[in-house]
ZAKEZA-769077 format. One record per residue: residue number from 1; x, y, z of N, C-alpha, C in turn. Coordinates in nm, 4 decimals. Example, Ala and Ser with C-alpha at 12.3 -4.5 7.8 and 13.67 -1.06 7.14 Angstrom:
SITE filum nu nv nw cau cav caw cu cv cw
SITE 1 1.3190 -0.5690 0.7800 1.2300 -0.4500 0.7800 1.3200 -0.3300 0.7800
SITE 2 1.2850 -0.2250 0.7080 1.3670 -0.1060 0.7140 1.2900 0.0030 0.7870
END
This chain:
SITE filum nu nv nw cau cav caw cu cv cw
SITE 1 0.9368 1.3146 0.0598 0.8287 1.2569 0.1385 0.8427 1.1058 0.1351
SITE 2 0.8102 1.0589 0.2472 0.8605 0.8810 0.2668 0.6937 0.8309 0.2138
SITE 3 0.6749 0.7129 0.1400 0.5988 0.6279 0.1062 0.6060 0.4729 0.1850
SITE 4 0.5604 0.4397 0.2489 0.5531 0.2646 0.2965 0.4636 0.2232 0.1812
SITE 5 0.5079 0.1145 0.1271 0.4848 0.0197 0.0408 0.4201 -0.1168 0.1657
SITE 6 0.3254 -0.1487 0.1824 0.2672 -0.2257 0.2180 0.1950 -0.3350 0.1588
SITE 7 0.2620 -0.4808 0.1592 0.2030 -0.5749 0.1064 0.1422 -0.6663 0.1629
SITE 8 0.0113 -0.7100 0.1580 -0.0506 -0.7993 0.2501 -0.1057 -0.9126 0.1595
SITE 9 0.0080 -0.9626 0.0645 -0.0473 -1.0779 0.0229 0.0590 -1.1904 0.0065
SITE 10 0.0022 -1.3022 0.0676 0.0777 -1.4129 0.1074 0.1854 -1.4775 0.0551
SITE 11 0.1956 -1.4285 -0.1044 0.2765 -1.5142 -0.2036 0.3877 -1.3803 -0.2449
SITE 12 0.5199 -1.3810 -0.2486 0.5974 -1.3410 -0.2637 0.5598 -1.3112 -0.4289
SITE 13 0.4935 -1.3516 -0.5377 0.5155 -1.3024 -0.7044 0.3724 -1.3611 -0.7386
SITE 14 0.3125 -1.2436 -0.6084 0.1459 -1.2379 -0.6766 0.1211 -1.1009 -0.7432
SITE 15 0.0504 -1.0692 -0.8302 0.0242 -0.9911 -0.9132 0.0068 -0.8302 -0.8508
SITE 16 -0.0381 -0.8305 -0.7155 -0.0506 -0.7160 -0.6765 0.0497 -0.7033 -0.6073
SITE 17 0.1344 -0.7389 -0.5476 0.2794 -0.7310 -0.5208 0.3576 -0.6517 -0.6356
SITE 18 0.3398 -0.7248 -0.7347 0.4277 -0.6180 -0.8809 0.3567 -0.5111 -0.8634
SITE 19 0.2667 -0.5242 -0.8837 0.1460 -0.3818 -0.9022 0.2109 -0.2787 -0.7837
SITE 20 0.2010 -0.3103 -0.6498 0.2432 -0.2294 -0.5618 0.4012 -0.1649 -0.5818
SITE 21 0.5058 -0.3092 -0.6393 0.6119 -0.2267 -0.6611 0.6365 -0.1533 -0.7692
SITE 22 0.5740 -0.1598 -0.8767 0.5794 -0.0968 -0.9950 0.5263 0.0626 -0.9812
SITE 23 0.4183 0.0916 -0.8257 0.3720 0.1818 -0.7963 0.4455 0.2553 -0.7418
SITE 24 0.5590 0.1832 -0.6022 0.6221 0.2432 -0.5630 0.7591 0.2937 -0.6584
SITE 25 0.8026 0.2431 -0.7729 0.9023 0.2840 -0.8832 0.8784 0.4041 -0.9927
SITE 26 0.7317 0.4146 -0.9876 0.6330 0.5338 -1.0075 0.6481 0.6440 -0.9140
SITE 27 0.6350 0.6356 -0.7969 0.6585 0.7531 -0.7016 0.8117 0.7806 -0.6886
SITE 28 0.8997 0.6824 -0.7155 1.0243 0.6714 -0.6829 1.0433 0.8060 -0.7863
SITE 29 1.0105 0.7531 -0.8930 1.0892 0.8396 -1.0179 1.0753 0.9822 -1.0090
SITE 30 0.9073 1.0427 -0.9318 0.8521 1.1844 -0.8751 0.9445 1.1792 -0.7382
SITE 31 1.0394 1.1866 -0.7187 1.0769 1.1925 -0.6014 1.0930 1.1727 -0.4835
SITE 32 0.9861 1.0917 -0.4370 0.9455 1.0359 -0.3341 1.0053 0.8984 -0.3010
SITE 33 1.0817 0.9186 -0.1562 1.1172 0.7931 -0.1162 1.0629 0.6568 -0.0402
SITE 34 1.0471 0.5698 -0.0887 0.9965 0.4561 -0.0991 1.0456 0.3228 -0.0101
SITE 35 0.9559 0.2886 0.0640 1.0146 0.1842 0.1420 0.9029 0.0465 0.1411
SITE 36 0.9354 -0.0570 0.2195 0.8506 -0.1542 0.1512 0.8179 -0.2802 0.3215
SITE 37 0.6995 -0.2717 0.3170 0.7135 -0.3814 0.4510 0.6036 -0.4558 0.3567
SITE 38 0.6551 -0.5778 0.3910 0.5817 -0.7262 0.3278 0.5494 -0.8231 0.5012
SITE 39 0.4408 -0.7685 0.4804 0.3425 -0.8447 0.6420 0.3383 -1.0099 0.6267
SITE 40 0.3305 -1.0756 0.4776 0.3998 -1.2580 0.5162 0.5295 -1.2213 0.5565
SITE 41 0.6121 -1.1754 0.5616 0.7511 -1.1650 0.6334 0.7847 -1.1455 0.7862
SITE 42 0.6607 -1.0972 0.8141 0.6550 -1.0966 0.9702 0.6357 -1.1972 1.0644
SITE 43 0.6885 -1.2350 1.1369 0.6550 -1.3966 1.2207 0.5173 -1.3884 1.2588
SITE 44 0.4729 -1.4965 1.2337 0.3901 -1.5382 1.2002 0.2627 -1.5381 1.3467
SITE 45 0.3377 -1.5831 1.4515 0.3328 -1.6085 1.6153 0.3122 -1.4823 1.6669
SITE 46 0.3607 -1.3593 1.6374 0.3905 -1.2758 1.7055 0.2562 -1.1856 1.6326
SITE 47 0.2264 -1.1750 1.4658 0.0461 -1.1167 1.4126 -0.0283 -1.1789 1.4984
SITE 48 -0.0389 -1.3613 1.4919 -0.1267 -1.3938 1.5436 -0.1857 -1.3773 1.7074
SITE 49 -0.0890 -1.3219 1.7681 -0.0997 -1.3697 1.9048 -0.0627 -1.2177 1.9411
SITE 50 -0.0540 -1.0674 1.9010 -0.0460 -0.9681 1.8884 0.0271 -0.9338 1.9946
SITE 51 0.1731 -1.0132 1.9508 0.2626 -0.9636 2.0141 0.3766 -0.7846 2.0406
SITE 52 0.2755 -0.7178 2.0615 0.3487 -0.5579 2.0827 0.5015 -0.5753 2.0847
SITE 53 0.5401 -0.6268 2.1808 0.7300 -0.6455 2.2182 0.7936 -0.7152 2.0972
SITE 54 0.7344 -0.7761 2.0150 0.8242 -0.8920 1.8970 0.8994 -0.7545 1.8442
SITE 55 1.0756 -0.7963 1.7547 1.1115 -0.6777 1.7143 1.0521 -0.6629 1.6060
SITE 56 1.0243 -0.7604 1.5396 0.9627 -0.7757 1.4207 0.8280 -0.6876 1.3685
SITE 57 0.7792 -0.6922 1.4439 0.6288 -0.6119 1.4829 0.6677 -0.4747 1.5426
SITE 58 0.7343 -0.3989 1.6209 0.8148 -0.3451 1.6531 0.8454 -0.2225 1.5455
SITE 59 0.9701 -0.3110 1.4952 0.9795 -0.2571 1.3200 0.9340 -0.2165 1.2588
SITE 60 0.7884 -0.2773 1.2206 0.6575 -0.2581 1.1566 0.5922 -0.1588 1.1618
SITE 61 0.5854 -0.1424 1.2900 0.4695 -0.0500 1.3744 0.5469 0.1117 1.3664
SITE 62 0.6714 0.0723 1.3450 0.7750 0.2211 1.3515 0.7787 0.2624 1.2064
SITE 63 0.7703 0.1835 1.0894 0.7988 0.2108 0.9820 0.6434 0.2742 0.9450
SITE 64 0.5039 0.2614 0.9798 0.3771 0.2928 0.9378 0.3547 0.4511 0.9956
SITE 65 0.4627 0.4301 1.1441 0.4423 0.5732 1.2077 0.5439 0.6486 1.1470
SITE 66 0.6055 0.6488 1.0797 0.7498 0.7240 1.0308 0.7162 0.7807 0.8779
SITE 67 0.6047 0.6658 0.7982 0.6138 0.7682 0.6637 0.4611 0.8205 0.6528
SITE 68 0.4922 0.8977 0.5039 0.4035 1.0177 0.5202 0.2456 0.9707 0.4543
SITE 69 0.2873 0.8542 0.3423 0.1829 0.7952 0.3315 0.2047 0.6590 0.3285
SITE 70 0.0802 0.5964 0.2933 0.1203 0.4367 0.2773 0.0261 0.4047 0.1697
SITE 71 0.0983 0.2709 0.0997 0.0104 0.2333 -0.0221 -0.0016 0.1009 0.0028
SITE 72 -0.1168 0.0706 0.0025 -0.1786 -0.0775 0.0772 -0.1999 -0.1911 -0.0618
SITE 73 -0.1616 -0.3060 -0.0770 -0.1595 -0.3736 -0.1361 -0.2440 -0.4863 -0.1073
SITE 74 -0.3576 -0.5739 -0.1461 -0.4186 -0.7112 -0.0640 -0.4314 -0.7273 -0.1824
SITE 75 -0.4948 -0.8939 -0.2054 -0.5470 -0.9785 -0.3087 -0.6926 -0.9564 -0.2540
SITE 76 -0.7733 -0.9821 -0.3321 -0.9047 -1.0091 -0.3042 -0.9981 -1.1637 -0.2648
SITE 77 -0.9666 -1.2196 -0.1558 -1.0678 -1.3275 -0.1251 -1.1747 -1.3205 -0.0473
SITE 78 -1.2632 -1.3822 -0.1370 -1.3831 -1.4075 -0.0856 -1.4461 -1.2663 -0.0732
SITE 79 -1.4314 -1.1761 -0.1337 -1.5181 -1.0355 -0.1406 -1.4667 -0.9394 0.0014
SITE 80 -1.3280 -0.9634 0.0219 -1.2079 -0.9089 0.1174 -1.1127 -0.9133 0.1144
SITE 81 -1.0386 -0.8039 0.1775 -0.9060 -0.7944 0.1676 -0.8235 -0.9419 0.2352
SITE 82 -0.7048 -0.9480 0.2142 -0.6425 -1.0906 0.2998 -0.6501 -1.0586 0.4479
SITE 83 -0.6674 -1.1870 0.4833 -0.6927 -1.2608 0.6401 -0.5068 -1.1809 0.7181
SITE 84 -0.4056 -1.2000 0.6358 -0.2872 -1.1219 0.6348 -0.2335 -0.9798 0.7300
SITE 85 -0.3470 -0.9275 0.6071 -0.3186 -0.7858 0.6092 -0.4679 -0.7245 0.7014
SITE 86 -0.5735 -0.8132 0.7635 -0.6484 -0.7737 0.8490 -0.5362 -0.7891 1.0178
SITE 87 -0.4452 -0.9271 0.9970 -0.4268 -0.8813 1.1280 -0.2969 -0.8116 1.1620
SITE 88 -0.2532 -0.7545 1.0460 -0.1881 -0.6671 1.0719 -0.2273 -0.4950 1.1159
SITE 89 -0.3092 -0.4541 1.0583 -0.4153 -0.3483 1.0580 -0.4475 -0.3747 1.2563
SITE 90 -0.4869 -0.4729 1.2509 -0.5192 -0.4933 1.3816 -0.4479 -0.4584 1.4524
SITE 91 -0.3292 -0.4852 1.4722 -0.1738 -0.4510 1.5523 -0.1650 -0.2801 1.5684
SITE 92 -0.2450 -0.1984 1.4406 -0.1664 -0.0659 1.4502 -0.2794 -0.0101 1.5565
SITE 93 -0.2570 0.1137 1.6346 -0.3276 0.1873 1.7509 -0.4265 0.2633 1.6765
SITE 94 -0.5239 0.3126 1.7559 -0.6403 0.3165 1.7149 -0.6283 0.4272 1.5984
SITE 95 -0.4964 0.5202 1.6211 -0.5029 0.6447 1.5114 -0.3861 0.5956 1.4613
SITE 96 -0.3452 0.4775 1.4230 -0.2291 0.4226 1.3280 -0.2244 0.4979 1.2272
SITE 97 -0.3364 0.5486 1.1230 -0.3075 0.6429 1.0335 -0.2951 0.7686 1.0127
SITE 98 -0.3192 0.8163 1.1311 -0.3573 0.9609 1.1693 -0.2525 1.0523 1.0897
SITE 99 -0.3037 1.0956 1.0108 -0.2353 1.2486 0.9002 -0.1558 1.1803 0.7792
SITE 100 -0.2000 1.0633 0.7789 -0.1246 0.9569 0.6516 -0.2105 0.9583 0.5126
SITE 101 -0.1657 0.9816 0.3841 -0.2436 0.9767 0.3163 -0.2387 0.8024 0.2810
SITE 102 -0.3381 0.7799 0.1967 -0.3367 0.6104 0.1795 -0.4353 0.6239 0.0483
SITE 103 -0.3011 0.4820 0.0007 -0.3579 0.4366 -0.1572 -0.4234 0.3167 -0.1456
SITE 104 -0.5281 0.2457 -0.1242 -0.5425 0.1225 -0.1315 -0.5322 0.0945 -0.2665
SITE 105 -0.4608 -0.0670 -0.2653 -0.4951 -0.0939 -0.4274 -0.5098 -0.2660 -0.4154
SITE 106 -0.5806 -0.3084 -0.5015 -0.6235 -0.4445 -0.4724 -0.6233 -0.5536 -0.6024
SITE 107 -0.6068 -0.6949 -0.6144 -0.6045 -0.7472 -0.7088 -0.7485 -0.8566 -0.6921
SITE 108 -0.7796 -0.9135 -0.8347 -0.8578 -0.9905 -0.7939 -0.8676 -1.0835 -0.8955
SITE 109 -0.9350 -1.2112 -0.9410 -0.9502 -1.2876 -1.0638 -1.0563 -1.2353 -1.1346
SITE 110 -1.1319 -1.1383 -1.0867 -1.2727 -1.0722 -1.1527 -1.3156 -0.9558 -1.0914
SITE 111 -1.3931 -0.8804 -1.2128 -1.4526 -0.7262 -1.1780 -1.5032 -0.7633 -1.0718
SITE 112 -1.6157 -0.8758 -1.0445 -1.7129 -0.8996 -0.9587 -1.6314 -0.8428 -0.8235
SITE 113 -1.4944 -0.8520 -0.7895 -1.4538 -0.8059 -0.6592 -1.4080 -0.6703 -0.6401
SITE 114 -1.4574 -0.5766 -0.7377 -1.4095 -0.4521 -0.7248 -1.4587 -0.3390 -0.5982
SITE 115 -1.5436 -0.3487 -0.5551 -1.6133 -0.2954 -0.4488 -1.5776 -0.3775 -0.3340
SITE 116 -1.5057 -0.4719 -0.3115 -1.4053 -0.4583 -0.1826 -1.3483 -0.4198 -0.1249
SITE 117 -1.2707 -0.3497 -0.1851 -1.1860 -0.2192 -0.1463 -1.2707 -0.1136 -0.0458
SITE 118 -1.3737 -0.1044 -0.1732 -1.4420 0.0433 -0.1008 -1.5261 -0.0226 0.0380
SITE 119 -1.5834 -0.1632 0.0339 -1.6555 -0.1935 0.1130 -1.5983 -0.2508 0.2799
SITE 120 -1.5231 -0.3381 0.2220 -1.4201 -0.4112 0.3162 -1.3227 -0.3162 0.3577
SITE 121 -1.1840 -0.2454 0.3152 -1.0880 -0.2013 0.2989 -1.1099 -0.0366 0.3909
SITE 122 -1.1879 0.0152 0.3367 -1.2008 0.1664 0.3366 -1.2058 0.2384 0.4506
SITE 123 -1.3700 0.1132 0.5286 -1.3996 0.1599 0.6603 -1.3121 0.1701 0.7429
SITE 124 -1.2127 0.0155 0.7486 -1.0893 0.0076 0.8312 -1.0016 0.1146 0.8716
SITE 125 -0.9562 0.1639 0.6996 -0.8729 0.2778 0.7085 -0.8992 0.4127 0.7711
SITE 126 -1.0624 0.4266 0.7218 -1.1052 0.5652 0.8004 -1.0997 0.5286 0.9406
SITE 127 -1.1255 0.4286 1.0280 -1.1574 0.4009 1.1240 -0.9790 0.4136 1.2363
SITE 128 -0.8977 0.4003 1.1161 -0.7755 0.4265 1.1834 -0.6740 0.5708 1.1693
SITE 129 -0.8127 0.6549 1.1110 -0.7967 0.7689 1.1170 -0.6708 0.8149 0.9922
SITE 130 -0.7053 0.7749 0.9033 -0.5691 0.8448 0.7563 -0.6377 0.9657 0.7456
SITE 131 -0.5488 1.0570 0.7029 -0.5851 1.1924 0.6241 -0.6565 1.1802 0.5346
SITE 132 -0.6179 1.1227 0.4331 -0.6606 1.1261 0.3235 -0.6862 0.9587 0.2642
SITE 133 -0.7887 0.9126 0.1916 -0.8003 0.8056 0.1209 -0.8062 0.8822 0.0070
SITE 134 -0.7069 0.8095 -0.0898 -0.7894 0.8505 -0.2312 -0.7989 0.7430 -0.3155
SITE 135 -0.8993 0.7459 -0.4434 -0.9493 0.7085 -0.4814 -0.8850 0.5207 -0.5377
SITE 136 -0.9185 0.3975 -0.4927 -0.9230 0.2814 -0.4756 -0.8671 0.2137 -0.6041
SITE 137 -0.7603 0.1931 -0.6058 -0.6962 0.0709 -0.7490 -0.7653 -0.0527 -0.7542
SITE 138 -0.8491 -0.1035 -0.8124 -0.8685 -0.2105 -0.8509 -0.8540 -0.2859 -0.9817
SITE 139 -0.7495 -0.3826 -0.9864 -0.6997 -0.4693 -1.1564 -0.7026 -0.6329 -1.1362
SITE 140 -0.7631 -0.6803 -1.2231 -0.8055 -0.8310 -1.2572 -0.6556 -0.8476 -1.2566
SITE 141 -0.6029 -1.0019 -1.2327 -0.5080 -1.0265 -1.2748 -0.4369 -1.0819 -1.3923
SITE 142 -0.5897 -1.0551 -1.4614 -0.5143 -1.0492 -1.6304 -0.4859 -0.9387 -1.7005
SITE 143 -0.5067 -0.8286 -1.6108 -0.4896 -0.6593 -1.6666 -0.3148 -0.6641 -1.6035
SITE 144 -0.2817 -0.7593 -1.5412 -0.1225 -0.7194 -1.5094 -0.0536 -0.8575 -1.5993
SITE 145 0.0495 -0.8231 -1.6259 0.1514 -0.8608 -1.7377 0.2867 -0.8816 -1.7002
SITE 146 0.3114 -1.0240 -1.6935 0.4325 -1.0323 -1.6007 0.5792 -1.0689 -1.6875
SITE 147 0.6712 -0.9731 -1.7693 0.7625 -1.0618 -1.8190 0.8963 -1.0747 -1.7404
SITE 148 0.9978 -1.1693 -1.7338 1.1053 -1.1899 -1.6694 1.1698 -1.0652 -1.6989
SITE 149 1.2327 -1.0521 -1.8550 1.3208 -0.9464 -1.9053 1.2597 -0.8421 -1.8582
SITE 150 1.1478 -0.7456 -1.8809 1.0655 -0.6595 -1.8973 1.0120 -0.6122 -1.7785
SITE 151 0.9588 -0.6985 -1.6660 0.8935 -0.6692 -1.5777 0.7432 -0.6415 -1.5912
SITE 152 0.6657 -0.5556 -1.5215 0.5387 -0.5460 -1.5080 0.4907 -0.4976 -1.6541
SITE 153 0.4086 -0.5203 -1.6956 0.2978 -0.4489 -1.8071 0.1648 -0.4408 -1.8218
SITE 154 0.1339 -0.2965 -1.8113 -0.0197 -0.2952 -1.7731 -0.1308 -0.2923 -1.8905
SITE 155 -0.2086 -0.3535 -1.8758 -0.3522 -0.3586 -2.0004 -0.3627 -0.2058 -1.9790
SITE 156 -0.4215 -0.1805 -2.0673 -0.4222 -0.0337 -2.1680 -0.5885 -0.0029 -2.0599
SITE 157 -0.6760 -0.0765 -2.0113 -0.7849 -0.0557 -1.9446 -0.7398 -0.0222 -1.8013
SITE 158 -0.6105 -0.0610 -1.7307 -0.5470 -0.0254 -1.6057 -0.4635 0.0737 -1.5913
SITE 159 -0.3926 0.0951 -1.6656 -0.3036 0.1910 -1.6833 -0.2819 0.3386 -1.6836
SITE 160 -0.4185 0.3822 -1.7056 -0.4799 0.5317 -1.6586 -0.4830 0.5179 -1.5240
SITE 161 -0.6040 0.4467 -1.4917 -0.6171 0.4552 -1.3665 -0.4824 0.4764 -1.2292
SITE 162 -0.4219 0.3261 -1.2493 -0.2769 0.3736 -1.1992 -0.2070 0.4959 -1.1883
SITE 163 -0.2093 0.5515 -1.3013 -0.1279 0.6391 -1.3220 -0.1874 0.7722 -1.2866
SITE 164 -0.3088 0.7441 -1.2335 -0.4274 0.8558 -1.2290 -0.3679 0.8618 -1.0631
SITE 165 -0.3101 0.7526 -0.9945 -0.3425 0.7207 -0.8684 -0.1997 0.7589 -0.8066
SITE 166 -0.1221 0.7314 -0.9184 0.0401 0.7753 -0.8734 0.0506 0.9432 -0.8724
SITE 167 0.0064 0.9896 -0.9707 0.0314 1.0934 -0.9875 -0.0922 1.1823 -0.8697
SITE 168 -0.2333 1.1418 -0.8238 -0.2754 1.2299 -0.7119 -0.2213 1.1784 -0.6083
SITE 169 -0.1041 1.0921 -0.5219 -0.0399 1.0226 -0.4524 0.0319 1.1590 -0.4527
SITE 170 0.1112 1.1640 -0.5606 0.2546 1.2487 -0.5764 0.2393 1.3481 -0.5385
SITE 171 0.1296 1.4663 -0.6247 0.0969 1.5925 -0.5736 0.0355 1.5925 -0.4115
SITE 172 -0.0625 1.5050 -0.3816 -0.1154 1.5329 -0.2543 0.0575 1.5346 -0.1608
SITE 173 0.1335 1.4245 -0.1739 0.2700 1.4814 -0.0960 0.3113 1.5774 -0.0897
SITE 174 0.3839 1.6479 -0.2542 0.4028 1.7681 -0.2401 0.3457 1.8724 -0.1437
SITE 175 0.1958 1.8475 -0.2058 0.1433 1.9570 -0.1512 0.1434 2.0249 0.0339
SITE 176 0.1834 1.8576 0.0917 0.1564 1.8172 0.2094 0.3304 1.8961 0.2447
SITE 177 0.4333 1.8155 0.1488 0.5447 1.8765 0.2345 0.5431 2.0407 0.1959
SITE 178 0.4930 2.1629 0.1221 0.4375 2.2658 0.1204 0.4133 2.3789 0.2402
SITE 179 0.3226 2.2673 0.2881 0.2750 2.2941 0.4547 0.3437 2.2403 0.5397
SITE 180 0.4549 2.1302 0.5450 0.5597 2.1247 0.6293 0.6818 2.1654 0.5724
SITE 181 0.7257 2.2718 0.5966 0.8626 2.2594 0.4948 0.9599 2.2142 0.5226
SITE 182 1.0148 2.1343 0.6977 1.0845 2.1438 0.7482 1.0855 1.9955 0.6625
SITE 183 1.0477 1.8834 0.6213 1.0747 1.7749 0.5379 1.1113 1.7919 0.4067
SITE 184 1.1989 1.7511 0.4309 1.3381 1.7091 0.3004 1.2122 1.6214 0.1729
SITE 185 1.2836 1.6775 0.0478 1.2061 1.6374 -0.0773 1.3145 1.5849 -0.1779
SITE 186 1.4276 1.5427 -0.0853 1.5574 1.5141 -0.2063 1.5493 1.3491 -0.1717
SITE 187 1.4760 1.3043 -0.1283 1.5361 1.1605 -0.0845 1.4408 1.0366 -0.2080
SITE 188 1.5101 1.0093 -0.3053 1.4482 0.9425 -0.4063 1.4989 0.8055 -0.4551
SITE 189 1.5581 0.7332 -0.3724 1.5810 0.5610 -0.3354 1.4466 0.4879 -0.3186
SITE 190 1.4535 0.3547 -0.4082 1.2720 0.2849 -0.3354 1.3823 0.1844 -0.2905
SITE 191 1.3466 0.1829 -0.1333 1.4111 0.0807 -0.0340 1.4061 -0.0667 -0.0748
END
């Protein structure tokens, strides 16, 4: 089952960026193949000005319709997801998610922004029609742990949860390719 890794936050080695890839290296390892679109990478001219024809956007729009779920990544400003990753959302058609399961997961400098997700984030997604939402990652960015050698390390207060989130991610796939059987379950590369 294909995973899009979706990042909608501006800085190439922000905390929920690891978080997202450390998630997708999590699904990687259950089998699931993993791919990764980073929306600051997209020209810039072509979000803002919602250019359909850019290839860039193009690309984008083919890679969200092609896998089976997607795991949404934002920072938290100002009690919302990024300005980023709203106008990308914007770009997809009205049933962009239609039969997609979706992980939102979100970072923030404080608890105080934990109900963004559910508040800001959620409606969007239902509104673009996903199968399934399940249940919302939210981690301070002192619950993530960044070493060079080592890579990501999670506070002992995040780390269930995550793992609570990878693993109903994993089975809801399974279960999904189950009922399709004609999709291949050998493909376990994170792009």
């Amino acid at each position: 089952m294909s995973v899009l890794l979706i990042s909608g936050s501006p800085s190439p080695t922000s905390s929920g960026a690891r978080l997202l890839y450390h998630i997708g290296e999590r699904l990687a390892s259950h089998g699931h193949h993993c791919s990764r679109l980073l929306v600051r990478d997209l020209p810039a001219e072509a979000l803002l000005h919602a250019n359909f024809s850019d290839p860039a956007i193009v690309r984008a729009l083919a890679q969200v319709a092609a896998a089976d779920a997607v795991v949404i990544a934002t920072p938290v400003y100002k009690a919302a997801y990024s300005g980023i990753l709203k106008t990308f959302l914007d770009l997809l058609p009205q049933e962009g998610l239609d039969g997609k399961l979706v992980l939102p997961v979100a970072t923030g400098g404080s608890q105080s922004h934990m109900l963004a997700l559910d508040y800001a984030l959620r409606p969007v997604l239902a509104a673009l029609n996903a199968r399934f939402i399940l249940p919302s990652i939210y981690s301070t960015s002192d619950q993530l742990h960044w070493h060079v050698e080592q890579g990501l390390s999670l506070d002992p207060a995040i780390a269930p949860r995550v793992a609570r989130g990878v693993e109903q991610l994993s089975s809801e796939l399974f279960a999904l390719a189950l009922r399709s059987p004609a999709i291949p379950l050998n493909q376990t590369a994170l792009a």
